[in-house]
C-alpha positions as CSV (number, residue, x, y, z in Angstrom):
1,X,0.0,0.0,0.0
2,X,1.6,3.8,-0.9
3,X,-0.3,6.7,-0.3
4,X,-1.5,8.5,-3.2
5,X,-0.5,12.0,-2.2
6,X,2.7,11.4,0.4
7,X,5.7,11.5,-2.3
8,X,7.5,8.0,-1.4
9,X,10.4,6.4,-3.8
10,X,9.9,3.7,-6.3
11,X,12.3,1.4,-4.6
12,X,15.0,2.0,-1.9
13,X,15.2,4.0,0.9
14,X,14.8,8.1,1.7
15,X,15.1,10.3,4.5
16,X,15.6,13.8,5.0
17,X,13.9,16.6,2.3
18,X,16.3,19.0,1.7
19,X,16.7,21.8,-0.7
20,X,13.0,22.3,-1.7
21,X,12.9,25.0,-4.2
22,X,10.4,26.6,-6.1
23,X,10.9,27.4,-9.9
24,X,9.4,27.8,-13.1
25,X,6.1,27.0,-11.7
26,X,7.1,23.7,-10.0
27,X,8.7,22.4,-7.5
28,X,12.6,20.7,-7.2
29,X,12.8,18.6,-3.8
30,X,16.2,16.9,-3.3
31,X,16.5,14.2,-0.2
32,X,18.9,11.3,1.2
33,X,18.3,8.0,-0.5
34,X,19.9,5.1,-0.2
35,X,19.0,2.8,-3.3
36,X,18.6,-0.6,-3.3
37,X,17.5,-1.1,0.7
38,X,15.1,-0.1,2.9
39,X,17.2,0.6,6.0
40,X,19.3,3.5,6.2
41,X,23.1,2.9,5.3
42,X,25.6,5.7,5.4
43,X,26.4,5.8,1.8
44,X,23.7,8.3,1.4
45,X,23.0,10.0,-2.2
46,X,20.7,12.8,-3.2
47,X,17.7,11.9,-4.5
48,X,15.6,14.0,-7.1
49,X,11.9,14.6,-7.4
50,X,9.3,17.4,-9.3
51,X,6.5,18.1,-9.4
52,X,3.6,21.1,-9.9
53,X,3.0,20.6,-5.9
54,X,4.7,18.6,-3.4
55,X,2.1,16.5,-3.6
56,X,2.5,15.5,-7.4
57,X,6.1,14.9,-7.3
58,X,7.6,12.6,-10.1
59,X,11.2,10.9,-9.1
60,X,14.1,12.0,-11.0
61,X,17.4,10.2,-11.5
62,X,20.1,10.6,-8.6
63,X,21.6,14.2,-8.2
64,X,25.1,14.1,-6.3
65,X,25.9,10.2,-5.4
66,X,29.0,9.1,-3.4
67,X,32.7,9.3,-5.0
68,X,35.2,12.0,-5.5
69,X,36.4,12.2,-2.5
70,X,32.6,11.2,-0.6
71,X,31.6,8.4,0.9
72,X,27.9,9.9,1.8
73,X,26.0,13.0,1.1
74,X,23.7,13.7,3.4
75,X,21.6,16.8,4.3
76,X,21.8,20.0,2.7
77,X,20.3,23.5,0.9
78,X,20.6,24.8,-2.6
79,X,21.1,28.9,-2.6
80,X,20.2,30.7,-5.7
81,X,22.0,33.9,-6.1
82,X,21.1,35.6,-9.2
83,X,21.6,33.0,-12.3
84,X,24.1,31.1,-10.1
85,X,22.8,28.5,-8.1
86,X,24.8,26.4,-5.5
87,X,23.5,23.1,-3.1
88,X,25.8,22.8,0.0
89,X,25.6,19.1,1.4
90,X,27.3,17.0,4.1
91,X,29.9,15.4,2.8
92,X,30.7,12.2,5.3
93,X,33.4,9.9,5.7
94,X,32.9,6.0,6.9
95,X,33.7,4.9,9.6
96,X,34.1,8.5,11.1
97,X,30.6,9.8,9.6
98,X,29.4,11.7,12.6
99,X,31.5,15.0,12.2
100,X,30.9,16.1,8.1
101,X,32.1,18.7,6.0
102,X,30.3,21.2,4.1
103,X,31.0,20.7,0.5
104,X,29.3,22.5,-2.6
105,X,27.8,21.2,-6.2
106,X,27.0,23.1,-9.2
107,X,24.0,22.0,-11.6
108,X,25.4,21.2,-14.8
109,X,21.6,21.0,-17.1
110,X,18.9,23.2,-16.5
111,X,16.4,20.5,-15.1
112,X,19.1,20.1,-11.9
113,X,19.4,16.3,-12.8
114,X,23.3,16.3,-12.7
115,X,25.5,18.5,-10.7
116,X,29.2,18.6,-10.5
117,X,30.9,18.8,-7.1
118,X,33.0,21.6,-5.9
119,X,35.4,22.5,-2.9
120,X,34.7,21.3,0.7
121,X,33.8,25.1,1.4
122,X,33.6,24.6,5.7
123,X,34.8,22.5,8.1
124,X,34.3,21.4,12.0
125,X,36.0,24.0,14.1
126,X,39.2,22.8,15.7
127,X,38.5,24.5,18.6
128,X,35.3,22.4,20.2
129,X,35.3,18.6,21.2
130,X,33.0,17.3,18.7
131,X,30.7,14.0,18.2
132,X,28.6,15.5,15.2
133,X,28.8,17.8,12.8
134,X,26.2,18.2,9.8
135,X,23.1,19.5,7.8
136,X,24.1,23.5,6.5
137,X,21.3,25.5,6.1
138,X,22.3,29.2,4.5
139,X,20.4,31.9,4.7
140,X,21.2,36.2,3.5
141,X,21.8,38.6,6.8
142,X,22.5,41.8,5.8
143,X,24.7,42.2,3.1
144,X,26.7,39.0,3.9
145,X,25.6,35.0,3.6
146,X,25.4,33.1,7.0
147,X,25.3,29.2,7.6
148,X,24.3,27.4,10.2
149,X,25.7,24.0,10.8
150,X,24.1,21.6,13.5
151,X,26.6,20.0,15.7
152,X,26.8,18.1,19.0
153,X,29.5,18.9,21.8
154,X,31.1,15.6,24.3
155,X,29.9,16.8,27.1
156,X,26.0,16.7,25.7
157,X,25.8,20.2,24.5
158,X,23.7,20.3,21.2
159,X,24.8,23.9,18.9
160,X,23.8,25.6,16.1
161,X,27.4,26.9,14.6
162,X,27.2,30.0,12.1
163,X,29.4,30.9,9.5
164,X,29.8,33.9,7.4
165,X,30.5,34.6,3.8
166,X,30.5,37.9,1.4
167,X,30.1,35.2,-2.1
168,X,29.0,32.0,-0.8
169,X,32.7,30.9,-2.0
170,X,34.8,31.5,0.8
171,X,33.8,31.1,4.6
172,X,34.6,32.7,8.2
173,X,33.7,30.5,11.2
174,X,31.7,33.2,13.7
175,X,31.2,31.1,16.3
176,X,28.0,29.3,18.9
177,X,24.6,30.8,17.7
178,X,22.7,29.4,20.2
179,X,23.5,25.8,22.6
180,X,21.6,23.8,25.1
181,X,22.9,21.1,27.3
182,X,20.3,17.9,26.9
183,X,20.4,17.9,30.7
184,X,18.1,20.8,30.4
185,X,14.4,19.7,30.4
186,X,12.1,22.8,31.3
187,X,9.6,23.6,29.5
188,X,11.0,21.3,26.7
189,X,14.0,18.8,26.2
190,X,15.9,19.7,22.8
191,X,18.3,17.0,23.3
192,X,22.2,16.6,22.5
193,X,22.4,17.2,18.6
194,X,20.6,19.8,16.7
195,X,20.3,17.8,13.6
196,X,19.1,20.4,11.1
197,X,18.7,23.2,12.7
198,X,17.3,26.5,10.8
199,X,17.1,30.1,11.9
200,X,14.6,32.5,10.1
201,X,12.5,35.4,10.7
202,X,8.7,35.1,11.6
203,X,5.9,37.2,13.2
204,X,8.2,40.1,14.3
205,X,11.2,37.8,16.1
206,X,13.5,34.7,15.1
207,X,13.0,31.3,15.3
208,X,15.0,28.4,15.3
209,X,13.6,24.9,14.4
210,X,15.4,21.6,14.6
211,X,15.3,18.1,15.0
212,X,16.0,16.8,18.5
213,X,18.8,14.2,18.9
214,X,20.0,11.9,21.3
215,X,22.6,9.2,21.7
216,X,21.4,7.7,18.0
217,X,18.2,7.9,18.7
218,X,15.8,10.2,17.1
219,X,13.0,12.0,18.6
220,X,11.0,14.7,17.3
221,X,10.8,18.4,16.1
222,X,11.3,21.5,18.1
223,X,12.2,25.0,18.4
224,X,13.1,28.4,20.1
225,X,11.4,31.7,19.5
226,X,14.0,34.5,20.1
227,X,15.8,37.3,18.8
228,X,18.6,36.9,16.4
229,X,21.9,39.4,16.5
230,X,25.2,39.5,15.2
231,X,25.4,35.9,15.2
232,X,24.1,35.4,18.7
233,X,20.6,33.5,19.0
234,X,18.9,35.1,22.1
235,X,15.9,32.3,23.2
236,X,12.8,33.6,25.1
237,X,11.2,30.8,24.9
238,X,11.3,26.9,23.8
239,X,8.6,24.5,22.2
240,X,8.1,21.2,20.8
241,X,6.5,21.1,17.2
242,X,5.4,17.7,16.3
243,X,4.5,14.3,18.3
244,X,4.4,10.7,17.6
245,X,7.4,8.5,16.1
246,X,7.2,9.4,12.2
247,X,7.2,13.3,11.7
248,X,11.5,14.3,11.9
249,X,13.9,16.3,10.2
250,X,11.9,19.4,9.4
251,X,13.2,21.1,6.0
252,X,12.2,24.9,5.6
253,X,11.8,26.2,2.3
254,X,10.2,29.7,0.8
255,X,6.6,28.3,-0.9
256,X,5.7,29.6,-4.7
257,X,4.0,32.3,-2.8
258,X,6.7,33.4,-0.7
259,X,5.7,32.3,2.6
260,X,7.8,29.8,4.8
261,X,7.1,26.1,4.9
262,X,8.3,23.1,6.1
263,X,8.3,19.7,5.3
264,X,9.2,17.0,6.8
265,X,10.4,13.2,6.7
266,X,8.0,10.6,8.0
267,X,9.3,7.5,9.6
268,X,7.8,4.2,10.2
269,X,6.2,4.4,6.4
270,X,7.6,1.4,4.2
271,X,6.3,-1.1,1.5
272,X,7.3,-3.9,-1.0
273,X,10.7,-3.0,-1.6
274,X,10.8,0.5,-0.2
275,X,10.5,2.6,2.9
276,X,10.2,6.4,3.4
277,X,8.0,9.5,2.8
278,X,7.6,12.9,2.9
279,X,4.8,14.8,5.0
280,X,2.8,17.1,3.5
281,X,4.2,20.7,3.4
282,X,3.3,22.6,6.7
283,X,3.1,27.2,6.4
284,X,4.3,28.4,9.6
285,X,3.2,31.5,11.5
286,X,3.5,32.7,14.9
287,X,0.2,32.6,16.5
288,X,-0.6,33.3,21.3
289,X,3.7,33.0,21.4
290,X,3.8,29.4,19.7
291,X,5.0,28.3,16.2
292,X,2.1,27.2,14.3
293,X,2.2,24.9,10.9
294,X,-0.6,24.3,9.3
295,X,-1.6,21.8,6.3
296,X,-0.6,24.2,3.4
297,X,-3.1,25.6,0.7
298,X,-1.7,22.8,-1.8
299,X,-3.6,20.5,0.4
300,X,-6.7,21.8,0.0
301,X,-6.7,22.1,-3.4
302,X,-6.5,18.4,-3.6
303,X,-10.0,18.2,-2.1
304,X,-12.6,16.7,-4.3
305,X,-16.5,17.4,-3.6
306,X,-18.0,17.2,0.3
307,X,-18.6,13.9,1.6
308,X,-22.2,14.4,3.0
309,X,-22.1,11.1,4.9
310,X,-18.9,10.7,6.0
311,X,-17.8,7.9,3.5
312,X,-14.7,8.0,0.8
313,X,-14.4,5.8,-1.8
314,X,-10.9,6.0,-1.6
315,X,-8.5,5.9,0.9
316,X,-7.3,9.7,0.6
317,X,-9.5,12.2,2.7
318,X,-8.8,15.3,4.5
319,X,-10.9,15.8,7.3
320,X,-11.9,19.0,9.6
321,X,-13.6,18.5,13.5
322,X,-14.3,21.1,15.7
323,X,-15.2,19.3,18.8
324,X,-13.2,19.7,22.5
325,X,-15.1,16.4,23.1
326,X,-15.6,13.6,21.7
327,X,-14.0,10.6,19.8
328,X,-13.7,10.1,16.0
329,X,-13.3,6.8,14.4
330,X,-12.3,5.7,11.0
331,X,-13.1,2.7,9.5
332,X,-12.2,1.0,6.4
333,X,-13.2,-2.5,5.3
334,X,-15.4,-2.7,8.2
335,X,-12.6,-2.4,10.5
336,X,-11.3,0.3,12.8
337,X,-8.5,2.0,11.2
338,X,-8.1,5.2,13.5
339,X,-9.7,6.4,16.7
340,X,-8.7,10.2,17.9
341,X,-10.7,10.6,21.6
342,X,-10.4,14.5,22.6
343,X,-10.9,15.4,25.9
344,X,-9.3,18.0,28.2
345,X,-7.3,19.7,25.8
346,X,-5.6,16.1,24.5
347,X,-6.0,14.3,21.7
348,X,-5.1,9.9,22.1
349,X,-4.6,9.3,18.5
350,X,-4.8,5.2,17.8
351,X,-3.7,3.5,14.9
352,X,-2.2,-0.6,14.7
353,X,0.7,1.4,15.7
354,X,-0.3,2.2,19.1
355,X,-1.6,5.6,21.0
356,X,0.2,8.8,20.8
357,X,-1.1,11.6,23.7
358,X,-0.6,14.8,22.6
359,X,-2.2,18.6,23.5
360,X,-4.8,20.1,21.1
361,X,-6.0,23.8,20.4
362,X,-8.8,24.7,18.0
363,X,-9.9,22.7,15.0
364,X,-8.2,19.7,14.5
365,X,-7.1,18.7,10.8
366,X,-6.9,15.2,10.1
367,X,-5.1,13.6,6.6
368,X,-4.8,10.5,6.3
369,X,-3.5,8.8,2.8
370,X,-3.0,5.2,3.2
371,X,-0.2,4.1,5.1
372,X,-0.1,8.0,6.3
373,X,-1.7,9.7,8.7
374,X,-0.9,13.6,9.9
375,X,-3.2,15.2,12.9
376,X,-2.9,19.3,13.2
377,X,-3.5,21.6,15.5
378,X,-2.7,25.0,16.7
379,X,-0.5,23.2,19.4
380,X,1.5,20.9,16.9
381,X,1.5,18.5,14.6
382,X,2.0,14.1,14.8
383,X,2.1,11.6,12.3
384,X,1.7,7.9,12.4
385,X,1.6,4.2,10.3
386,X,-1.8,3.1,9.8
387,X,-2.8,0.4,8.3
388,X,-6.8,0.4,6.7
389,X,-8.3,-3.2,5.8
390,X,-10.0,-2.0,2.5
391,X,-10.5,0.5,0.2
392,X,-12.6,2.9,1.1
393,X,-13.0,4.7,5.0
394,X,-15.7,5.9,6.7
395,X,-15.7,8.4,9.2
396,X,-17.8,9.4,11.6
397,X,-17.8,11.4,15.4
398,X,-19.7,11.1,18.4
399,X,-19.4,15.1,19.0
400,X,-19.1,18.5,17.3
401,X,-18.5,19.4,13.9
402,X,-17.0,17.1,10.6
403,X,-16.1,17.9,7.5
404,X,-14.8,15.2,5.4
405,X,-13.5,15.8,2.0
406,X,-11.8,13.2,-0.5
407,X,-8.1,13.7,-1.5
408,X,-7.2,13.6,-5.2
């Protein structure tokens, strides 16, 4: 079973999106794949896909695979600057793959399928004991270019490094933009590794999102709201962005209509002969001093007709309940697929994966696509495995409003 609207690959393995651009009225999504398994193996390459939306996205051959110098090439961005346009990936090593190097690629055709690699452009500082080192993200300040690099200290302290360049060519390390030991717990725990940590502007302050590492395991997304200076990251305040076991590695990209977006990977979400997806993309906003990503417009457009019963003859559907009460249940093939119970500000979200608690605020937005399922609120986002008997669902609530809409 694949979903019909989650972009997954034909065979092999994915991970992280990365350099999501918009151009020419589609979209370009790069992303580590592993071909030819479906468990991850260092030898990472970038994978390629297209697409009007990135919800339509077609798979392209390989961009940047291993060689020259690479063993892996993990996570990354791609930087236009005028007609030039540059990706920045992580450039690993095996055995040694934690601490990576920042290396650059040029496309060499206009449809971004091959690219020729460059100079290793940045480095791990000397100066700090490090355990991991990886995912640049690149973004203007000023009249100057400045990278963040996420990295993990010994000791357990998880940093966003920044560098600084006047031509995206040659690079100055600055120095910590912002740390936080994974002893610290209040009001969230970030963890020991920032593994992809981005810093952008939003609502009037700064924000920094990342994904929360610890000891090889992976946990989930979350970020700081702040104020961002010559190179210093000043946080007023921590959150946590998504819940469950799938949604990771949150990728931030400018939409076709400007506005900020993420995107993320979702674990746990495998077939015949491949595993991986990508979430749906997410618009951020800054809404009573949280982040806030909701399902963006592209989604909805995908919406066919009203169910006025609550049945799809499919097993795409994008659902809206306004309820503080109340349990809804989806069924497919006579069998119960999903069951989200709200009460006191929670939602229990089951699946045949199991029950993820997690808070809820307003209307909650509920996709599912298969094998996928993603639950939205104002208060975060989760996403799960689920596993429907047939071929069609049916929905239904025992309280407040629903809205159920087939996905095409």
């Amino acid at each position: 079973m694949r979903p019909a609207l989650h972009f997954t690959p034909a065979s092999g393995w994915i991970n992280d999106p990365h350099g999501i651009t918009a151009r020419d009225g589609k979209y370009d999504v790069f992303y580590q794949y592993v071909p030819n398994r479906t468990v991850w193996a260092p030898n990472c390459n970038w994978g390629h896909a297209t697409g009007s939306d990135l919800l339509t996205l077609t798979e392209q051959p390989v961009a940047i695979a291993p060689g020259d110098g690479d063993d892996g090439i993990w996570t990354g961005c791609i930087v236009e600057d005028g007609s030039d346009t540059t990706a920045f990936y992580t450039a690993t090593s095996i055995p040694d793959f934690g601490i990576g190097r920042v290396r650059v690629a040029h496309p060499a055709d206009e449809e971004w399928n091959s690219w020729v690699k460059g100079d290793v452009v940045v480095q791990a500082p000397a100066g700090l004991d490090l355990i991991a080192f990886r995912d640049p993200f690149i973004r203007r300040d000023g009249d100057i270019w400045r990278m963040f690099v996420g990295a993990a200290g010994r000791d357990g302290t998880a940093m966003a490094l920044t560098y600084t360049s006047p031509d995206l060519a040659v690079w100055e390390y600055e120095g910590v933009a912002l740390q936080r030991h994974t002893s610290e717990q209040e009001p969230v725990w970030a963890g020991a590794l920032w593994e992809c940590p981005q810093v952008f502007d939003l609502g009037g302050g700064s924000v920094m999102v990342s994904s929360v590492w610890d000891a090889d395991v992976l946990h989930y997304a979350a970020y700081a709201l702040g104020s961002f200076s010559d190179g210093q990251f000043s946080p007023n305040q921590w959150g946590r962005l998504t819940w469950g076991d799938s949604l990771y590695a949150p990728s931030l990209f400018t939409d076709a209509d400007g506005q900020l977006t993420l995107s993320f990977w979702l674990r746990g979400i495998q077939g015949d002969g491949w595993a991986g997806a990508h979430s749906v993309p997410y618009r951020l906003e800054i809404s009573e001093g949280r982040l806030v990503a909701r399902p963006h417009p592209d989604v909805a457009a995908h919406r066919r007709e009203r169910s006025v019963d609550g049945r799809v003859p499919s097993l795409a559907a994008d659902i809206d309940w306004a309820s503080t009460l109340g349990t809804l249940t989806v069924r497919s093939g006579g069998q119960v697929a999903v069951t989200v119970a709200l009460s006191g500000g929670e939602a229990s979200v089951t699946t045949a994966s199991g029950t993820v608690v997690f808070p809820v605020q307003g209307t909650l937005r509920v996709i599912l696509d298969g094998p996928v399922l993603e639950v939205s609120s104002l208060a975060g986002v989760l996403a799960a495995a689920a596993q429907p008997a047939g071929q069609d669902l049916e929905i239904s609530v025992s309280a407040g409003e629903l809205e159920v809409y087939p996905l095409a």
